[in-house]
N, C-alpha and C positions, 0 to 999 in steps of 0.2 A: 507575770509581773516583772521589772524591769528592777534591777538592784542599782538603786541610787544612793547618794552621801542621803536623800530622803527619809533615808528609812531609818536613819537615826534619830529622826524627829517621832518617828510611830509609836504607837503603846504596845509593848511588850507580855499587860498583862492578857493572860488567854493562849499566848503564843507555847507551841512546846519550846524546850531550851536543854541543851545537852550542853556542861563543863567539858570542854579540850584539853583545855590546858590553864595549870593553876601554881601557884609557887606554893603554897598548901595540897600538896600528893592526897588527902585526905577528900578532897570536892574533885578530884578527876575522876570521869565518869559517871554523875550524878543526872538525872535526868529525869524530866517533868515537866509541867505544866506549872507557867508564872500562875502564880496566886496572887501575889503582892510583890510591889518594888520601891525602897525607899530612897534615900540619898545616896548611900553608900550601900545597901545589899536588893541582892534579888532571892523572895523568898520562892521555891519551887516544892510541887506537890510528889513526892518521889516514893514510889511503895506504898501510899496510904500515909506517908509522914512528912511533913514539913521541914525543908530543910533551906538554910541560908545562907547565901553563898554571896561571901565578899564580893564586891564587883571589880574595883583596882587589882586583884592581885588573880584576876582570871580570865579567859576566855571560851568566849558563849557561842555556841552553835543555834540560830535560832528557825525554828521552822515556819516560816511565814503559809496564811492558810490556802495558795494555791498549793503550796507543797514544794517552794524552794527554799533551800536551807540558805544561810548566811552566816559569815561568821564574823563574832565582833568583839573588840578587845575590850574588856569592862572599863578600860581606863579611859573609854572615848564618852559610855552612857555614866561615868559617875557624874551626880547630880540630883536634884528632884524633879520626877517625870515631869510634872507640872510647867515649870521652868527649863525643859530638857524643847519640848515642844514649840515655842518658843525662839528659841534659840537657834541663830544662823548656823549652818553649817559650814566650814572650809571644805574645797575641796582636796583630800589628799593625795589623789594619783594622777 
C-alpha cells in the first residue's frame, strides 16, 4: 500500500495504534487496537482496558493492515471521522 495525504481520510477504527509521542508523558507508550474515535479522542483497547487518548496533544503510530506502519499527528485527524472522510486533504510535503 502506498502512503498517501489519503490515508487521512481512512477509518482508523480496527487499525492497531501505538502513542510516540504526547505532551501528557502518561499516554506514551500505550498501544492497541482503535475501538472507537470521536471528535477530539481515540479510544484504544490496551491490556484488556480501554484507554483514551487526546488526539491534539499526541502522536499516533498507526498500523495499516498490509503491515505498514504510519505515523500521524493527532492535530491533523482532530475532527469527527464522519466529517474527517469527507474532507479535502492539502497536500503537506
Amino acid at each position: 500500500m502506498r502512503v498517501t495525504p489519503k490515508i487521512l481520510q481512512d477509518e482508523f477504527i480496527g487499525l492497531k495504534a501505538k502513542v510516540v509521542k504526547s505532551k501528557n508523558p502518561c499516554y506514551v507508550g500505550i498501544s492497541g487496537r482503535v475501538i472507537d474515535e470521536t471528535r477530539n479522542t481515540i479510544k484504544l483497547l490496551h491490556k484488556g482496558e480501554e484507554k483514551v487518548i487526546v488526539k491534539d496533544v499526541s502522536v499516533f503510530n498507526f498500523t495499516l493492515p498490509d503491515g505498514t506502519v504510519v505515523e500521524i499527528d493527532g492535530k491533523i485527524i482532530v475532527g469527527r471521522p464522519e466529517d474527517r472522510v469527507k474532507k479535502r486533504v492539502r497536500r503537506l510535503w
